[in-house]
Structure formats: structure tokens, C-alpha cells
C-alpha positions as CSV (number, residue, x, y, z in Angstrom):
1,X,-66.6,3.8,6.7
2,X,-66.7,0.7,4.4
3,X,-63.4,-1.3,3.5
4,X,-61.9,-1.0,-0.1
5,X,-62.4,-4.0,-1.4
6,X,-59.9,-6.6,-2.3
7,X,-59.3,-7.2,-5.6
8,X,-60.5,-10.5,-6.0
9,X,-63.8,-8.8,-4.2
10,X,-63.9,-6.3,-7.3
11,X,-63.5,-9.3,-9.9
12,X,-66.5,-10.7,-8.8
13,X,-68.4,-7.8,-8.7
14,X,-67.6,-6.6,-11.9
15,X,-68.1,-10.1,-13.5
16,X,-72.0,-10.1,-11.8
17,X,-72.5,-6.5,-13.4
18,X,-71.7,-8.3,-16.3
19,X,-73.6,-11.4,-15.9
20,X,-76.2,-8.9,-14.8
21,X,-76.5,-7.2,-18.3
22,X,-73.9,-4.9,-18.0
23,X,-71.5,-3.9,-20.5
24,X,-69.0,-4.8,-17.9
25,X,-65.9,-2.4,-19.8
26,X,-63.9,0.0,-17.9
27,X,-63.2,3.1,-19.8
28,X,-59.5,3.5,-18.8
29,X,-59.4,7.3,-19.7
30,X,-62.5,9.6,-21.7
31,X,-61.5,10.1,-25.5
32,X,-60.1,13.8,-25.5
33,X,-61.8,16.3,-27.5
34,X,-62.1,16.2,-31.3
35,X,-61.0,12.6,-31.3
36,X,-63.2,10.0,-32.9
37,X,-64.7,7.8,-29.5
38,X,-64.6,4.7,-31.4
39,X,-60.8,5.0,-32.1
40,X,-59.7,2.8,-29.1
41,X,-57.8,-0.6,-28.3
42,X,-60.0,-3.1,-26.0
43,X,-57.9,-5.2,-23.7
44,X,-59.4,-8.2,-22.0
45,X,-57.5,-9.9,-19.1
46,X,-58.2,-13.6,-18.1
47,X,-59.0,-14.0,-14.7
48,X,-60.4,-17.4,-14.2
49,X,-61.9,-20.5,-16.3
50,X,-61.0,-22.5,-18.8
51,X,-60.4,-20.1,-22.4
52,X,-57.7,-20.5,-25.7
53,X,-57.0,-17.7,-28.5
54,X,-57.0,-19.6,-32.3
55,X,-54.8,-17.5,-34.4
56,X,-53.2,-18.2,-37.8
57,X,-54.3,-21.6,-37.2
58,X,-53.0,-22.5,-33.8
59,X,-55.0,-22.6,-30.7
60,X,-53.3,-21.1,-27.6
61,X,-54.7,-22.1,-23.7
62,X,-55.0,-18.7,-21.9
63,X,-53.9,-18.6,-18.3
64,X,-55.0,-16.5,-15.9
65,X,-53.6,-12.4,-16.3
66,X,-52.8,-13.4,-19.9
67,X,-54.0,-10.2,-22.0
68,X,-55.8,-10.0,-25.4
69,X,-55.6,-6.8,-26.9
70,X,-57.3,-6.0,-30.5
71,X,-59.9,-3.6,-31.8
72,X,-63.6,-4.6,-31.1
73,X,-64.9,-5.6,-27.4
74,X,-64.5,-9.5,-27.9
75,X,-61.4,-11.0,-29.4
76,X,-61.5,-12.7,-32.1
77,X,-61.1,-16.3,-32.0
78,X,-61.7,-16.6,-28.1
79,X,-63.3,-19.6,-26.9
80,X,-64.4,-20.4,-23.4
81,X,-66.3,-22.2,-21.1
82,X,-69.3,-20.7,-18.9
83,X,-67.0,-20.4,-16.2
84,X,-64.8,-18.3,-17.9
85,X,-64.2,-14.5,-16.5
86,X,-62.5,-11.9,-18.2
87,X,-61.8,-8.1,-17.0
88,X,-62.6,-5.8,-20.3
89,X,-60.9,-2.3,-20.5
90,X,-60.9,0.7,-23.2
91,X,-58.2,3.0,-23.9
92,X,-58.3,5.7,-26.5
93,X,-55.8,5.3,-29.2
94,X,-54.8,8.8,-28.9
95,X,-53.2,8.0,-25.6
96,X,-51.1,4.9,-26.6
97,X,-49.3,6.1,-29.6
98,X,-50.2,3.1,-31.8
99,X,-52.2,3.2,-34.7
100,X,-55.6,1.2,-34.5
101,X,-55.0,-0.7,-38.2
102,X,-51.6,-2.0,-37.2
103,X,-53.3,-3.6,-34.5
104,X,-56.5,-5.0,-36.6
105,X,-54.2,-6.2,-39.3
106,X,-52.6,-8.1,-37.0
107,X,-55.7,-10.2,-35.6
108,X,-55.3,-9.1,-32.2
109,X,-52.3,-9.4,-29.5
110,X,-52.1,-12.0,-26.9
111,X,-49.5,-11.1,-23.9
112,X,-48.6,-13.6,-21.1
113,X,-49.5,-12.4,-17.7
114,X,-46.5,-13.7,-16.0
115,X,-43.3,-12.3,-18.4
116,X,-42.0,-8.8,-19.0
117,X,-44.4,-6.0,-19.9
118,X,-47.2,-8.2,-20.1
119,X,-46.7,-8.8,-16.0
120,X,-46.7,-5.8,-15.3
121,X,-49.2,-4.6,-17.6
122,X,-51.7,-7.2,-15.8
123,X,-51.2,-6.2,-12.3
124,X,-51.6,-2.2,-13.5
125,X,-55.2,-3.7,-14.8
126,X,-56.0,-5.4,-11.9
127,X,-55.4,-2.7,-9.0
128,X,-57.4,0.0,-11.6
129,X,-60.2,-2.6,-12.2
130,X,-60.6,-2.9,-7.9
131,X,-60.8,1.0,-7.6
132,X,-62.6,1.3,-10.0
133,X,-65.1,-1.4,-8.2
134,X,-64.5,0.6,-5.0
135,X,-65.5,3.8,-6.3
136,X,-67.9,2.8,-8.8
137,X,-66.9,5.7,-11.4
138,X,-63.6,5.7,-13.7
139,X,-60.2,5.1,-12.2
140,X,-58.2,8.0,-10.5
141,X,-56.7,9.7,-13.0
142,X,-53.0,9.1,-12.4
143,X,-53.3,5.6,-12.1
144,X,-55.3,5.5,-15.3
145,X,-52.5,7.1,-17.1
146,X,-49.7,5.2,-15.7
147,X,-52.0,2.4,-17.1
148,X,-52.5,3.8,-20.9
149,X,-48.7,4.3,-21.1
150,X,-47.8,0.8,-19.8
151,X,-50.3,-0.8,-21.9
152,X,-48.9,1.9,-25.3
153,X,-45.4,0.3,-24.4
154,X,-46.7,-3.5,-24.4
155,X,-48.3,-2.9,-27.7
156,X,-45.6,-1.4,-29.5
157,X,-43.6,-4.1,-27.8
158,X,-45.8,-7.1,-29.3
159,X,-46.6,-5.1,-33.1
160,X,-42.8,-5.2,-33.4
161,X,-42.9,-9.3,-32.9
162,X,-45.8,-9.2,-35.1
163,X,-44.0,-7.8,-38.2
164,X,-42.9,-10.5,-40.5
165,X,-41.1,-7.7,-42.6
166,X,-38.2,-7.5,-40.4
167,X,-35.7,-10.1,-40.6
168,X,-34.4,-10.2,-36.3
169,X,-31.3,-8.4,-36.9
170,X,-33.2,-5.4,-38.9
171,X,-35.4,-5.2,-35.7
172,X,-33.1,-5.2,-33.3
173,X,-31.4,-2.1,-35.4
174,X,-34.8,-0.7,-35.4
175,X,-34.8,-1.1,-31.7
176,X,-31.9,0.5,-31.0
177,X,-32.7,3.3,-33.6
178,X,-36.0,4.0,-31.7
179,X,-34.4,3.9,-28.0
180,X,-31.6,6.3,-29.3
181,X,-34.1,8.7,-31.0
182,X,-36.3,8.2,-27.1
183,X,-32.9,9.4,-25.3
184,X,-32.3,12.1,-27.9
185,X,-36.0,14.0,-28.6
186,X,-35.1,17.0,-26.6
187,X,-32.2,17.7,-29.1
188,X,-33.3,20.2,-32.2
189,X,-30.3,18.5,-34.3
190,X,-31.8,15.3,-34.0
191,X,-31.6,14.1,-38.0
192,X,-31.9,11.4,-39.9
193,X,-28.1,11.9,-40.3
194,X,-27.0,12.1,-36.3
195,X,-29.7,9.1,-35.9
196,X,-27.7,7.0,-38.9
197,X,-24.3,8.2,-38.1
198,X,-25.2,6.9,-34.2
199,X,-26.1,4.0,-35.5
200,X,-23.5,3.6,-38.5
201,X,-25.8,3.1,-41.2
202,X,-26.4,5.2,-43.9
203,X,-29.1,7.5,-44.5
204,X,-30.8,5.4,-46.8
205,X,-31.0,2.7,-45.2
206,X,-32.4,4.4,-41.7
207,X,-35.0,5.7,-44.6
208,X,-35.8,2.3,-45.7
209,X,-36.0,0.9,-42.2
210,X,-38.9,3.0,-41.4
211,X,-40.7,2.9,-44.4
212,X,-40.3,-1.0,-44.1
213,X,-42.6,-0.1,-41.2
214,X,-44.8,2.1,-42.6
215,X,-43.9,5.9,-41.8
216,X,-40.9,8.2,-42.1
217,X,-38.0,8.9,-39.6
218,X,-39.5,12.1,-39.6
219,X,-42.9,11.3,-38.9
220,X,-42.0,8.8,-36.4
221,X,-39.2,11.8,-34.4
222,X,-42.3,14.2,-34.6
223,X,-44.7,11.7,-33.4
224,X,-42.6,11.0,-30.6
225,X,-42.3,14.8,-29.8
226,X,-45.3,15.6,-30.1
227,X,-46.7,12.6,-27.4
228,X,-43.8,14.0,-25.1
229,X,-45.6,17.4,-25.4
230,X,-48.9,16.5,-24.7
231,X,-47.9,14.3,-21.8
232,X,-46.1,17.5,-20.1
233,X,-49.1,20.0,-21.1
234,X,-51.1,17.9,-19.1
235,X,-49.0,17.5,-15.8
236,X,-50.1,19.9,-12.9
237,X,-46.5,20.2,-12.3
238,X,-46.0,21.9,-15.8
239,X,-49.2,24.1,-16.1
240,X,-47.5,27.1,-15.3
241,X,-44.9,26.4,-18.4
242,X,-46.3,28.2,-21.7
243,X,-47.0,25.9,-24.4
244,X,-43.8,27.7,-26.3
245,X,-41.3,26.7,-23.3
246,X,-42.7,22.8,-23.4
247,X,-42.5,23.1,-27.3
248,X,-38.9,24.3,-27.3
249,X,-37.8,21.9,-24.8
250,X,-38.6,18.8,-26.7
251,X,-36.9,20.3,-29.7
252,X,-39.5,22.2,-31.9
253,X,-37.8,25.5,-33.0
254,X,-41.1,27.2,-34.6
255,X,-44.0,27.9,-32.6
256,X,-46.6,28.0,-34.9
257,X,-45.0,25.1,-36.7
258,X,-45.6,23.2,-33.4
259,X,-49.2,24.1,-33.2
260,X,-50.4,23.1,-36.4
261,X,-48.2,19.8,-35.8
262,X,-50.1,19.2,-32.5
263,X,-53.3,19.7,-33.8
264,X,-52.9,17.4,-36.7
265,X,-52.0,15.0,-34.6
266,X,-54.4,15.0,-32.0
267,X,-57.4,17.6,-33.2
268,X,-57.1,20.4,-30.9
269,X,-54.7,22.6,-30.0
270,X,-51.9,22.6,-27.7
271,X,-53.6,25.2,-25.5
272,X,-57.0,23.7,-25.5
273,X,-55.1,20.5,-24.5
274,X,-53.8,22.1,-21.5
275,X,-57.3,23.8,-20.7
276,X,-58.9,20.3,-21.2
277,X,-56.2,18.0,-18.4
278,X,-56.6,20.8,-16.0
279,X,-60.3,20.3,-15.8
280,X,-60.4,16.9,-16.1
281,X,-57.9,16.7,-13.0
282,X,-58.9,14.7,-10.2
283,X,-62.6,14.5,-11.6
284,X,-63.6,10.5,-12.3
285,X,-67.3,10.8,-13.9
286,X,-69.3,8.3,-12.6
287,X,-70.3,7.4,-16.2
């Protein structure tokens, strides 16, 4: 039987395939059903060489793990020398929670490999790049999803630096509103007055907070709920739950209320979800 190889083996090997003429891009997880394919983040981790980011007029040197996240497969304003290798991955927006404009208005994120999310976020990429080496098909599916939700944090994280709208102290409040909201989702009184009494704020302002940021506190609560569902409809642990149990445990009262809500947000339906994670389960298509 042939060793696993190291991750510095798969690197290589995944920068010849790219050298070679291929597209070099790991698909981190297949776009679900009814979702448009080309609705997707790309991330690209530095591994090696000499590279720098220009953006808003500054030029940034890259060091190796650093990650540049934006909305086409080669970031804009990268510049590098022939030496240069970079790890390219894809991950539906559907799984990250974010929405694909926020990220193009911004220009593209840079993270540092070697601070907070970003860390981690690069060593996730590197241990799924080498299996995915290894096995030569997409990444076991576990891992890959650990992956999309580290990588949905980190970009939520780095859009909320991004916003020039909020002075520091609004998001901070923001932050705290959001985290509060994360502890509280299962609740079916969760309101925008518990959230701004929580918080002591008024209503209006809680209101003008979030449409500072472009959405409701409703939309953002059912948002939330609704990526909490779809995460547990798609646990082996859970697949025995009905869809109206997981509904009613992260706070939706009306079933059919639920349904329509789910398939809005994600274009199919809570049970053809479920149908949909149990046969992809386990099963990493070789392309």
C-alpha cells in the first residue's frame, strides 16, 4: 500500500497539474441543487515565492499561508514572480453564509496565515489540499465542511473590517448584537426588542444598525436560522429527526412558513435537502 503523502508532497504535485495545464482548483464542496454553480468565493493560499496584493493603492508582500479570498479565480491586483505557487480552492456561496457582492465590492480579502482565523483557516486548506492530492477526487466530506464553515467565519470576520460605515464602537455593538442573537436562535421570542433590550439600545437604533449593513434584524435572525437548519438536516446524526422537529428547535413556530423560508433561501426544499446530504455522504467524485 502506498504512503499518504506529506503535504509539502501534495503542494508540488498540485502546482505541476497546474504547470501542466491544469486548472489546478479544488472544488471544496459541489454546489447543491438549484443553486447557480458560478455563485462561489475562490480562495488562493501562498505557499511559496516571491508575490504582493495592490489594493486601494498600497501594495502588500504576501507571505507564505497568507489567503486571498474574492470572486473570480485570480485575485485582482496579484503580482508575482515565476516561482510563485499558490493553492486555489472553491466554495459555494451557499455554504458560507456571505453574500458574493459584499465580497466583490470589497476588491477581494487578504488574511495573514499566521493570526487568528486566518491561521487556522490556512492549515484547514493545507491538510484538505494533501487529501485531496492523496486521493485524487474531492476532499472527504467532513473535512470539506469543517473547511467551508471556517473559511464562512474568516470572511464575515474580514467584511466587518472592510466596512467603512461603522465607526469601531458601532461595530463592536454590532458584534456583540450578532454573538448574542448566535447564543439565542433556538429561542422563538428572539425579537428585535429582547435583542435591543439585551443590548440596551433602542429598537431603532438595533434597526438602523443592520440596515447600516445592508439587511434587516429580521433577515439577518432568519438567515442565521435557516443556515442552523440546513447544517442539522444534513448531519447523519440528525436524519432520523423530521424536518418539523429541526424546524421547531431552532425557533420557527410554522411549518409551512419554514419551508417556503428555506427554499427561498437556498432553492430547494428542506426535505430534498436532507435527501440530497444523505446521498452525497461519504461519496468524493473524482471530478
Amino acid at each position: 500500500m502506498s504512503e499518504t503523502p506529506a503535504p509539502e508532497v501534495a503542494v508540488h504535485q498540485l502546482d505541476q497539474a497546474t504547470h501542466d495545464g491544469g486548472n489546478g482548483c479544488i472544488d471544496v464542496l459541489s454546489p447543491p441543487p438549484g443553486t447557480d454553480p458560478e455563485d462561489c468565493l475562490h480562495v488562493a493560499l501562498h505557499v511559496h515565492g516571491a508575490a504582493s496584493v495592490r489594493r486601494g493603492g498600497a501594495s502588500t508582500v504576501l507571505a507564505p499561508g497568507d489567503l486571498l479570498i474574492g470572486t473570480t479565480p485570480h485575485p485582482a491586483g496579484l503580482l508575482q514572480d515565476s516561482e510563485c505557487r499558490m493553492l486555489r480552492f472553491r466554495v459555494p456561496c451557499f455554504y458560507l453564509g456571505v453574500r458574493h457582492d459584499d465580497v466583490r465590492r470589497a476588491g477581494g480579502l487578504l488574511a495573514r496565515g499566521n493570526e487568528g482565523i486566518g491561521s487556522l483557516a490556512s492549515q484547514f486548506l493545507r491538510t484538505l489540499a494533501a487529501q485531496a492530492r492523496a486521493h485524487r477526487a474531492r476532499p472527504g466530506n467532513h473535512l470539506a465542511r469543517s473547511v467551508s464553515d471556517i473559511v464562512a467565519i474568516l470572511v464575515t470576520e474580514l467584511l466587518d473590517r472592510e466596512n467603512p460605515e461603522h465607526p469601531t464602537g458601532a461595530a463592536e455593538l454590532l458584534s456583540r448584537i450578532r454573538a448574542h442573537i448566535e447564543e439565542n436562535l433556538a429561542d422563538p421570542d428572539l425579537s428585535p426588542e429582547s435583542i435591543a433590550r439585551s443590548q440596551h439600545i433602542s429598537v431603532r437604533y438595533l434597526h438602523k444598525l443592520f440596515q447600516q449593513d445592508g439587511t434587516t434584524v429580521g433577515q439577518w435572525v432568519r438567515r442565521r436560522r435557516l443556515d442552523a437548519c440546513r447544517r442539522e438536516l444534513e448531519r447523519p446524526s440528525r436524519r432520523q429527526s423530521s424536518v418539523s422537529a429541526v424546524a421547531h428547535r431552532w425557533g420557527f413556530v410554522s411549518h409551512s412558513h419554514f419551508s417556503r423560508a428555506f427554499r427561498e433561501a437556498f432553492g430547494v426544499s428542506p426535505r430534498e435537502w436532507q435527501a440530497y446530504a444523505t446521498r452525497t455522504e461519504g461519496h468524493n467524485p473524482a471530478s
